[in-house]
Backbone as JSON Lines, residues from 0, in Angstrom:
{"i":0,"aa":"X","n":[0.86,-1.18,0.0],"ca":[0.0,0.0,0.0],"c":[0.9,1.23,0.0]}
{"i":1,"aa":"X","n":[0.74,2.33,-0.95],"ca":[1.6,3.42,-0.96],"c":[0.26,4.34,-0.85]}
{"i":2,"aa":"X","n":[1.0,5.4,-0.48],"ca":[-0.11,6.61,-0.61],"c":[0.41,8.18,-1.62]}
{"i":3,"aa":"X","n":[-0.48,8.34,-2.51],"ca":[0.4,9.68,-2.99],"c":[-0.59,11.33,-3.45]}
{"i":4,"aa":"X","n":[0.27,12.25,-3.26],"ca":[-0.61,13.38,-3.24],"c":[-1.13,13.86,-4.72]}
{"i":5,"aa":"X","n":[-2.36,14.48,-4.69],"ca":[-2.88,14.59,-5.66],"c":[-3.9,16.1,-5.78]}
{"i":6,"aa":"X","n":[-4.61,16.18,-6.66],"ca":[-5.58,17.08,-6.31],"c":[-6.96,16.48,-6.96]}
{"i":7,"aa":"X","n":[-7.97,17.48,-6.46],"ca":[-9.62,17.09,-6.62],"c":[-10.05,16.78,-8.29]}
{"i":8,"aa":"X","n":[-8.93,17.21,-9.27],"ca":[-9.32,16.6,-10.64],"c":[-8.89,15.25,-10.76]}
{"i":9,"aa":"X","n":[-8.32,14.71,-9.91],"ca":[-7.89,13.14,-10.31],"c":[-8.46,12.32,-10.51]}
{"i":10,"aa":"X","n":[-9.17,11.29,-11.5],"ca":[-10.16,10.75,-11.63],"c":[-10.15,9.76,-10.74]}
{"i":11,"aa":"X","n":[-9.33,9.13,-10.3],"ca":[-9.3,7.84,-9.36],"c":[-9.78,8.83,-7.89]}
{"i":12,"aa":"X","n":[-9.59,10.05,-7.55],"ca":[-10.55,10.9,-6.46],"c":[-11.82,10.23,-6.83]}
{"i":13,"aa":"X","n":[-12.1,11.31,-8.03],"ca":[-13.17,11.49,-8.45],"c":[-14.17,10.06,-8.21]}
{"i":14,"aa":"X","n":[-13.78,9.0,-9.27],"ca":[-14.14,7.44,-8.76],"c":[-14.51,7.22,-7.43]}
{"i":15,"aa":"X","n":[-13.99,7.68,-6.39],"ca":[-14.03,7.11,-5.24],"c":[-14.91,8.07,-4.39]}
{"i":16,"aa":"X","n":[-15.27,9.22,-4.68],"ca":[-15.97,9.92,-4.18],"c":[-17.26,9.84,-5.11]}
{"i":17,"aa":"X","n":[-17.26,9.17,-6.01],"ca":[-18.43,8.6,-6.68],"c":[-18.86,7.29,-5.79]}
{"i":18,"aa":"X","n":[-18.27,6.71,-5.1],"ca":[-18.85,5.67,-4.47],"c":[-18.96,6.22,-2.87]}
{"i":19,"aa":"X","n":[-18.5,7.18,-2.85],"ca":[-19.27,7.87,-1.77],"c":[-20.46,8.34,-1.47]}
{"i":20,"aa":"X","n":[-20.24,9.23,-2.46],"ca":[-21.86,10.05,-2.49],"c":[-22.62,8.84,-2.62]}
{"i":21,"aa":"X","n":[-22.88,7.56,-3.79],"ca":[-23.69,7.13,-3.97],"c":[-23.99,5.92,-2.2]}
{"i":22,"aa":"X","n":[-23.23,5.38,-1.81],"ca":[-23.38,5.07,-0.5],"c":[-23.96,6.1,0.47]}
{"i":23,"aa":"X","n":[-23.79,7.68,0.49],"ca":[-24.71,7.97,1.05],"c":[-26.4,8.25,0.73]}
{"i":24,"aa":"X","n":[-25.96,8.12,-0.02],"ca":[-27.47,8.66,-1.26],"c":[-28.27,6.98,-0.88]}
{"i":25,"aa":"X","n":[-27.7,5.96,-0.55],"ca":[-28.37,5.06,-0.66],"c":[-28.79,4.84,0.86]}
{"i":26,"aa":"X","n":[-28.36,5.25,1.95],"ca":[-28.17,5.5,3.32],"c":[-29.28,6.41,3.56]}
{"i":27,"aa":"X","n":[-29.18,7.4,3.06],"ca":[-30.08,8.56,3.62],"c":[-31.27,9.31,2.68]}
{"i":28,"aa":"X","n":[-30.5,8.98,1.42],"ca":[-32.51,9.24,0.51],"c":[-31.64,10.66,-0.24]}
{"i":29,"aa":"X","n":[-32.39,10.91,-1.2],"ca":[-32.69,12.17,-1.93],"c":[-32.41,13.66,-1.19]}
{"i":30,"aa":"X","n":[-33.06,13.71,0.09],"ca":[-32.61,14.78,1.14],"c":[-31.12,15.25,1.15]}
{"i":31,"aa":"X","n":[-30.19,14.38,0.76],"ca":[-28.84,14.44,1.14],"c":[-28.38,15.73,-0.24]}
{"i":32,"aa":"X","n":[-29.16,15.5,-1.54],"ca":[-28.95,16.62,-2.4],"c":[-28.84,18.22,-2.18]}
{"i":33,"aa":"X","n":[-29.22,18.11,-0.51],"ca":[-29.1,19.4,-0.05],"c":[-27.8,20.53,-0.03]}
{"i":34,"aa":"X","n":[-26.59,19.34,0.36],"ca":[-25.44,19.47,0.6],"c":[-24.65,19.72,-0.99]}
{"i":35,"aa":"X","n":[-25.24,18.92,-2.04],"ca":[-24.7,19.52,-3.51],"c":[-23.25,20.24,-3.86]}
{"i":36,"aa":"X","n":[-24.08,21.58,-3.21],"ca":[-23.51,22.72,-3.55],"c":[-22.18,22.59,-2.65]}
{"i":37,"aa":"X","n":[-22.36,22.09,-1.23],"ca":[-21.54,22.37,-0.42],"c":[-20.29,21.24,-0.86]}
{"i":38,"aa":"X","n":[-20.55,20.44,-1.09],"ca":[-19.2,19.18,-1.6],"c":[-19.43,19.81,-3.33]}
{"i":39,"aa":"X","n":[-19.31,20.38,-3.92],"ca":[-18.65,20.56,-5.03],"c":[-16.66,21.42,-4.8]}
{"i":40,"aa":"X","n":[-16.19,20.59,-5.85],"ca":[-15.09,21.13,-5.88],"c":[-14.96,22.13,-6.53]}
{"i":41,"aa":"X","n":[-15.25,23.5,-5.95],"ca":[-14.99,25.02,-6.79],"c":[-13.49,25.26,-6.16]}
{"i":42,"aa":"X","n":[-13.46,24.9,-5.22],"ca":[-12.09,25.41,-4.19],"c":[-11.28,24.2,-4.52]}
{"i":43,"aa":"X","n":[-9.81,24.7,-4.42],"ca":[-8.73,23.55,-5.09],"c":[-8.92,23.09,-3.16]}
{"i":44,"aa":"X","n":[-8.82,21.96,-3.53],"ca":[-8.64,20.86,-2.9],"c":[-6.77,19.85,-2.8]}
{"i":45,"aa":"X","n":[-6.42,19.64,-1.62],"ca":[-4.95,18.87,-1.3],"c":[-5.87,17.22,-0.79]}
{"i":46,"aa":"X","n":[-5.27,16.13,-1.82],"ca":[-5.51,15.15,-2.31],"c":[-4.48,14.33,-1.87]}
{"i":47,"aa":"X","n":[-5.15,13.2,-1.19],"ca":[-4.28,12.24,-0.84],"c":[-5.0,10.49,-1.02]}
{"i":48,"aa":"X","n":[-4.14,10.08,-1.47],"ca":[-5.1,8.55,-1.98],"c":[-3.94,7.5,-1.57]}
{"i":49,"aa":"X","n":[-4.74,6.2,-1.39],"ca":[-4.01,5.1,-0.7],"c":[-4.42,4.04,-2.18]}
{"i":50,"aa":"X","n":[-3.41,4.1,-2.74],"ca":[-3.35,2.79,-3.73],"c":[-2.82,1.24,-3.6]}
{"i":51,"aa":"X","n":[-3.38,0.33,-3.58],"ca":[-3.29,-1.04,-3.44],"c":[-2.45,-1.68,-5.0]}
{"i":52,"aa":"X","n":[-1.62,-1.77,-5.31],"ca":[-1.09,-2.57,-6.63],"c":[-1.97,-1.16,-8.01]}
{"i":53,"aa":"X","n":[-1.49,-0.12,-7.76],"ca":[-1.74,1.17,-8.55],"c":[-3.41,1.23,-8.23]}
{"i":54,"aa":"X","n":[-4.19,0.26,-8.05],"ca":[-5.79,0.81,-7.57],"c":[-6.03,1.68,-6.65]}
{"i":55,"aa":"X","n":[-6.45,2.78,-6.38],"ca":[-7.58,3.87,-5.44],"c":[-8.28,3.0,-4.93]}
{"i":56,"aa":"X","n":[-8.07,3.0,-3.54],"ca":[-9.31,2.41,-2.3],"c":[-9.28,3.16,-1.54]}
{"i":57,"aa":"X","n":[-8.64,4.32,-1.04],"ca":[-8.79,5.38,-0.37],"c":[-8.38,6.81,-0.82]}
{"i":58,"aa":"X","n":[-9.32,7.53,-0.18],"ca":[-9.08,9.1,0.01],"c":[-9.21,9.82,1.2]}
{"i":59,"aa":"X","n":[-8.64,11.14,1.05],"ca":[-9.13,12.15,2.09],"c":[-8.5,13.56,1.11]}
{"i":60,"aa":"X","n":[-9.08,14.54,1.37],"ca":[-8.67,15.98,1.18],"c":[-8.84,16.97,1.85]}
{"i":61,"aa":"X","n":[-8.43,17.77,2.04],"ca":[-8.89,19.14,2.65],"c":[-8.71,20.67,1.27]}
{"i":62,"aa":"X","n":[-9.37,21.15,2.02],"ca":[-9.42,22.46,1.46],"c":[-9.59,23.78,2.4]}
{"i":63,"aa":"X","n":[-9.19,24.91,1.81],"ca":[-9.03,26.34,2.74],"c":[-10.06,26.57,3.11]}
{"i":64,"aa":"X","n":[-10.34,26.84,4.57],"ca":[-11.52,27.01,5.0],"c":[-11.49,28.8,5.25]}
{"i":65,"aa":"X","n":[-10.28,29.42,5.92],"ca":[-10.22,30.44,6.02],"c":[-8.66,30.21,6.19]}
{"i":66,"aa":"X","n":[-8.25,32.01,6.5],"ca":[-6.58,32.11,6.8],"c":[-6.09,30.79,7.59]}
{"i":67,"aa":"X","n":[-6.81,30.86,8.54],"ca":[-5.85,29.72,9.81],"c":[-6.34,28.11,9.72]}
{"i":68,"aa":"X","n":[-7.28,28.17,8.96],"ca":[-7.81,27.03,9.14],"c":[-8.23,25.86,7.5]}
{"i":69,"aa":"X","n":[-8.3,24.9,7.71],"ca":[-8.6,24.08,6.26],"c":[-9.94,23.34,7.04]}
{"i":70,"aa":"X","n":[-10.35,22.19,5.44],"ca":[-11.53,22.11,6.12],"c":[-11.32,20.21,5.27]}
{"i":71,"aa":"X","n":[-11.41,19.32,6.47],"ca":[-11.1,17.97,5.71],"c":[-12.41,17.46,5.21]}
{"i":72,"aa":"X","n":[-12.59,17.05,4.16],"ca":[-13.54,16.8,3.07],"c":[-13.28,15.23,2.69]}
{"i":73,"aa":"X","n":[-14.03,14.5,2.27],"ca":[-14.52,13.15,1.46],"c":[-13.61,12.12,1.6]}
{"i":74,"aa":"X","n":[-13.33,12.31,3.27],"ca":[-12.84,10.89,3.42],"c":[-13.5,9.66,3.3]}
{"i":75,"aa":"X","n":[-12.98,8.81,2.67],"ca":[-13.72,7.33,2.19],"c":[-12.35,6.89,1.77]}
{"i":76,"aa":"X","n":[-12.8,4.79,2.53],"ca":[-11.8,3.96,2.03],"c":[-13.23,2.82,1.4]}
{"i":77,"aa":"X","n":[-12.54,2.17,0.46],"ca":[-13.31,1.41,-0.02],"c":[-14.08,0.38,1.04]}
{"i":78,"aa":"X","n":[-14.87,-0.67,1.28],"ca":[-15.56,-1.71,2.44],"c":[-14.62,-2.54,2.16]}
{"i":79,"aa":"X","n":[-13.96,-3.17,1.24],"ca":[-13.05,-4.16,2.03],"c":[-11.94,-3.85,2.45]}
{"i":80,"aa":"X","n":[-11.28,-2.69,2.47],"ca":[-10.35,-2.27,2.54],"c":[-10.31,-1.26,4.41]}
{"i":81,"aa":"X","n":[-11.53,-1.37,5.09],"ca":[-11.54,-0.56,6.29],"c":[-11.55,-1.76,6.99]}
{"i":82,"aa":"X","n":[-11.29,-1.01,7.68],"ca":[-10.83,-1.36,9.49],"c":[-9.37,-1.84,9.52]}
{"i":83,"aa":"X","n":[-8.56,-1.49,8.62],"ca":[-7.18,-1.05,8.73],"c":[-6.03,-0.14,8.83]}
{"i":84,"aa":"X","n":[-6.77,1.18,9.39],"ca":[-6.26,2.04,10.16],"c":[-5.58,3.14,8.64]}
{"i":85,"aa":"X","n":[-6.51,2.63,7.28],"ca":[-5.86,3.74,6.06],"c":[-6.5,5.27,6.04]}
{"i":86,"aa":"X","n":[-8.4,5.52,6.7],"ca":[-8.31,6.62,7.24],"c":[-7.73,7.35,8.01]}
{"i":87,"aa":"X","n":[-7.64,6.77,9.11],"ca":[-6.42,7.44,10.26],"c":[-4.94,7.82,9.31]}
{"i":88,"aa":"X","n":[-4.76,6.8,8.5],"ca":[-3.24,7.32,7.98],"c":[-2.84,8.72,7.0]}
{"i":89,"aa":"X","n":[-4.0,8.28,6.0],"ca":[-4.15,9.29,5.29],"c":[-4.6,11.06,6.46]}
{"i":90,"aa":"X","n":[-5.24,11.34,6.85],"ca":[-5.7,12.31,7.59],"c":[-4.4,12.46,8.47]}
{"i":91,"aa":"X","n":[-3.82,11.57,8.88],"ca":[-2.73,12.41,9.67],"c":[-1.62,12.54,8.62]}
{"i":92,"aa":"X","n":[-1.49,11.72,7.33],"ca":[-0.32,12.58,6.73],"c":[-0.76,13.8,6.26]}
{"i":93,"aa":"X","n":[-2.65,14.21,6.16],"ca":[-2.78,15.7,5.07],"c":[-2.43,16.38,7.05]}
{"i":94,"aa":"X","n":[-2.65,16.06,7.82],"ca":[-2.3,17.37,8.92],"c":[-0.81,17.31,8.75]}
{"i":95,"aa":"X","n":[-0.02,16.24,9.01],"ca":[1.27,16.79,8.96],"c":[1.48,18.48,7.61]}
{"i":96,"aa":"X","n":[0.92,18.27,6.61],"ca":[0.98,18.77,5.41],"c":[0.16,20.54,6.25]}
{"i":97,"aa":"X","n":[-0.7,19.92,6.68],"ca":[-1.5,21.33,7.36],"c":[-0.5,22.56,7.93]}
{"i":98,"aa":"X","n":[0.08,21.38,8.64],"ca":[0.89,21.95,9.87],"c":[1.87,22.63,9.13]}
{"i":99,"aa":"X","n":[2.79,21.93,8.57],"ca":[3.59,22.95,7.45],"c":[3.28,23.87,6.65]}
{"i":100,"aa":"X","n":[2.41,23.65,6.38],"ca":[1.6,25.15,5.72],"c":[1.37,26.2,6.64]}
{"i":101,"aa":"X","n":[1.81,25.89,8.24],"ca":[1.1,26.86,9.16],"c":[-0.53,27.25,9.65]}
{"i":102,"aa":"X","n":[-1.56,26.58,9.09],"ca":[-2.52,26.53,9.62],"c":[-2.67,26.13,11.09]}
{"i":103,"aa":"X","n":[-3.88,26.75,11.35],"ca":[-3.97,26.15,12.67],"c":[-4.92,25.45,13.68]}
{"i":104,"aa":"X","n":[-5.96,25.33,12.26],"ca":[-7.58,24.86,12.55],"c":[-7.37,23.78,11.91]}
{"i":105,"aa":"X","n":[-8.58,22.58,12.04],"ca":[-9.02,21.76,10.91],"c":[-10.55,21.69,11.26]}
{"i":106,"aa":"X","n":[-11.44,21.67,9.99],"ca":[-12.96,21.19,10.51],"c":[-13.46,19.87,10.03]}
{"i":107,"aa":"X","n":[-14.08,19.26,10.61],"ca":[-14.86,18.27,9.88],"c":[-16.12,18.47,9.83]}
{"i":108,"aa":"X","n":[-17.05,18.25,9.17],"ca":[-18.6,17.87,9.06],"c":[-18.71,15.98,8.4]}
{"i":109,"aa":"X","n":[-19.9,15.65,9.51],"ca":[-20.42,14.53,9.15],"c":[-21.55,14.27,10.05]}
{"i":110,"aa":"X","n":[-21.68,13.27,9.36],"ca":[-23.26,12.25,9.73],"c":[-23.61,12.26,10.96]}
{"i":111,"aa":"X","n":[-24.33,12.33,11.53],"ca":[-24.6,12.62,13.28],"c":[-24.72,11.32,13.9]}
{"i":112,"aa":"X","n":[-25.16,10.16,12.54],"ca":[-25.27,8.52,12.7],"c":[-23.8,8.04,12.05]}
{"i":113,"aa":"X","n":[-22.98,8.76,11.77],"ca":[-21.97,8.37,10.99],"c":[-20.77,7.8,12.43]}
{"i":114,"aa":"X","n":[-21.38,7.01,13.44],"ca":[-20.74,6.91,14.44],"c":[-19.24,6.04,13.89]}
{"i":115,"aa":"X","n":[-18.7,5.68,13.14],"ca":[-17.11,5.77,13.0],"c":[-16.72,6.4,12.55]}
{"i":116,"aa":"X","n":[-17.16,7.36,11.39],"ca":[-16.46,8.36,11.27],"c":[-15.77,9.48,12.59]}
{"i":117,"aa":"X","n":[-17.28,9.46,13.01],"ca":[-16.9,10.31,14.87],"c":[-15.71,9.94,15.36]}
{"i":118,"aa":"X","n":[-15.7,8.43,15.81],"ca":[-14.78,7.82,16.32],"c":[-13.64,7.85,15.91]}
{"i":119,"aa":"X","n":[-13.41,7.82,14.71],"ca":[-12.08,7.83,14.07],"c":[-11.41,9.61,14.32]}
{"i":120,"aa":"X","n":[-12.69,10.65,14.2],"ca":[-12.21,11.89,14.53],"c":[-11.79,12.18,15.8]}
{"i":121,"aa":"X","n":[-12.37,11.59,16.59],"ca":[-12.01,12.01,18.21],"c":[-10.66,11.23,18.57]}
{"i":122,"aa":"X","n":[-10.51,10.14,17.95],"ca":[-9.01,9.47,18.59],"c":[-7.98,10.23,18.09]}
{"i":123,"aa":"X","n":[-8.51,11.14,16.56],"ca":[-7.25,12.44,16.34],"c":[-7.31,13.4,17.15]}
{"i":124,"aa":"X","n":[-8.32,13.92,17.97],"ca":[-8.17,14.6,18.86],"c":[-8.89,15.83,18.59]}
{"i":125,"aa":"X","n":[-9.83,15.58,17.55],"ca":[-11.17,16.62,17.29],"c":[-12.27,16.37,18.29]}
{"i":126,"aa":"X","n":[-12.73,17.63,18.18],"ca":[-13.76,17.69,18.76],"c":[-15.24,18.34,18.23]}
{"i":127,"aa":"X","n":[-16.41,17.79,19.02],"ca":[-17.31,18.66,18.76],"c":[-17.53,20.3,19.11]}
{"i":128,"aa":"X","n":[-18.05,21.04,18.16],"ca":[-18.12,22.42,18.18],"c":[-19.64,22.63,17.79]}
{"i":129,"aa":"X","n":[-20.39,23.38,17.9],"ca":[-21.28,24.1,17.48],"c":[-21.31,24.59,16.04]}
{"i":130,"aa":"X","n":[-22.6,23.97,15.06],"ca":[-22.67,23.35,13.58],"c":[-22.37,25.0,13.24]}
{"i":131,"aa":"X","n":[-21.62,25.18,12.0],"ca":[-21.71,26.58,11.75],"c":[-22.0,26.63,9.9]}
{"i":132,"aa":"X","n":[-22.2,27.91,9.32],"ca":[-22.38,27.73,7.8],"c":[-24.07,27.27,7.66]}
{"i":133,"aa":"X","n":[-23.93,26.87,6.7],"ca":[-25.43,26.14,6.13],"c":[-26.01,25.14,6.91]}
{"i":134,"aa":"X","n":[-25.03,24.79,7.92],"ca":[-25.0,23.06,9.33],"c":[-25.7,23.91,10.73]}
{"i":135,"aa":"X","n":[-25.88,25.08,10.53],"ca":[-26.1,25.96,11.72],"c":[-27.39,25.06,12.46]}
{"i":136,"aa":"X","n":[-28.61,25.21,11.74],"ca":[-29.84,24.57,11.78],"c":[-30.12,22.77,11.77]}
{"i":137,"aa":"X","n":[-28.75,22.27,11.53],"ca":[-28.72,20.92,10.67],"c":[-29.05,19.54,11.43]}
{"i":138,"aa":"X","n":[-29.56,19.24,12.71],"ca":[-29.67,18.17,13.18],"c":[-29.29,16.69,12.89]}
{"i":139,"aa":"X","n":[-28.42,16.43,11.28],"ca":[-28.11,15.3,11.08],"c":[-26.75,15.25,11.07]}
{"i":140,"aa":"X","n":[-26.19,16.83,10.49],"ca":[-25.06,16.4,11.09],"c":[-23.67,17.37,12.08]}
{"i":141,"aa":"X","n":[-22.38,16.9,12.49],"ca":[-21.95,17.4,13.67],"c":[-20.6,18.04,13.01]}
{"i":142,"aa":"X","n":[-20.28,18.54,13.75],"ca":[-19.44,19.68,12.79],"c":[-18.15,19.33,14.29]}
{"i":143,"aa":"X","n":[-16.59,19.39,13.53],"ca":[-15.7,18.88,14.64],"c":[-14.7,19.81,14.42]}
{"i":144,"aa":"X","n":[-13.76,19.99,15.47],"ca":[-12.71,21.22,15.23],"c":[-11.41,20.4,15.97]}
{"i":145,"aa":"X","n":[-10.26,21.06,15.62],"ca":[-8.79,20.41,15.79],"c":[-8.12,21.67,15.7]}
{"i":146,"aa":"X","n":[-7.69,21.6,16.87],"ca":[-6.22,22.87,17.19],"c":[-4.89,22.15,16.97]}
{"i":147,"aa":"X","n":[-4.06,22.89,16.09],"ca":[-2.82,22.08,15.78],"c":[-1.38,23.28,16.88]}
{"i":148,"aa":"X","n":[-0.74,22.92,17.23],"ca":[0.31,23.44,17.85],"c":[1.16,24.45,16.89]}
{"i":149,"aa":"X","n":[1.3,25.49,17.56],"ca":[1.8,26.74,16.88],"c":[3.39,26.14,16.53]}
{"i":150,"aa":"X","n":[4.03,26.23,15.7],"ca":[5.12,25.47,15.52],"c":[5.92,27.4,15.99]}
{"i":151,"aa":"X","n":[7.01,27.2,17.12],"ca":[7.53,28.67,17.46],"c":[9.09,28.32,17.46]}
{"i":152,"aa":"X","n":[9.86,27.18,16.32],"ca":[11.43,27.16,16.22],"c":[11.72,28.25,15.35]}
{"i":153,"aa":"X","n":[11.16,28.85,14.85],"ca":[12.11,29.59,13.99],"c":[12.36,30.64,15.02]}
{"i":154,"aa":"X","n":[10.92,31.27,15.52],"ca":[11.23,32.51,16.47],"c":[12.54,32.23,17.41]}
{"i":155,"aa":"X","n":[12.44,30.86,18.17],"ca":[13.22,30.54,19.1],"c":[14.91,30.78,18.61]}
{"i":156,"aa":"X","n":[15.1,30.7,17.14],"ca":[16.48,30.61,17.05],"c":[17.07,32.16,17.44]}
{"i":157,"aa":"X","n":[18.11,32.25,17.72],"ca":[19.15,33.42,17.79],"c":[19.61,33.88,16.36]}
């Protein structure tokens, strides 16, 4: 399993966030078309995929949410391929990537029933926050926040 960086035009993304949406679409009904607008890629997107023998079975990305902060988007690993710790991997190599960029937020939004996704967010050390954006009103789903450590070596040098 290698993993390599990419962006939101990559079709093997694209593929795999096609079997996203449609897993949720099959989960939760027509209602979910609400969000549309909000998962379209207008904003460049930082792309990271976990390939098996050159195949896509996983993703994650983020994108700029504001100055300090990004916003992690369409994580999905394929069903036979989970419960082997390739979400967790991927998401902590795009924060390492965060962190070097100097950001200092991350957000998530998801499923309010999406209880592993939750789980997998809280063992990184997100938390719940109060839904904000178009999620303000949203009862299905929970909106999560992550403070990353101010990196202060450069100041420190002489």
């Amino acid at each position: 399993m290698e993993t390599i960086f990419t962006d939101e035009k990559d079709e093997r993304f694209l593929e795999l966030v096609g079997e996203l949406d449609k897993g949720y679409y099959e989960r939760i009904g027509d209602e979910l078309s609400r969000y549309d607008s909000y998962n379209e890629f207008k904003d460049p997107h930082v792309v990271i995929l976990a390939l098996d023998n050159d195949i896509a079975v996983a993703c994650a990305s983020y994108r700029t949410f504001d100055d300090d902060s990004v916003e992690f988007k369409r994580v999905f690993v394929r069903k036979e391929y989970r419960k082997r710790g390739i979400a967790y991997n991927l998401i902590c190599q795009l924060e390492k990537l965060v962190i070097e960029e100097n950001y200092r937020y991350s957000y998530i939004v998801t499923g309010k029933n999406n209880h592993a996704a939750i789980k997998l967010y809280e063992k990184l050390d997100y938390f719940m926050i109060d839904n904000f954006g178009q999620f303000i009103d949203d009862d299905t789903v929970v909106c999560m926040k992550k403070e990353f450590e101010v990196n202060h070596i450069s100041s420190m040098i002489k």
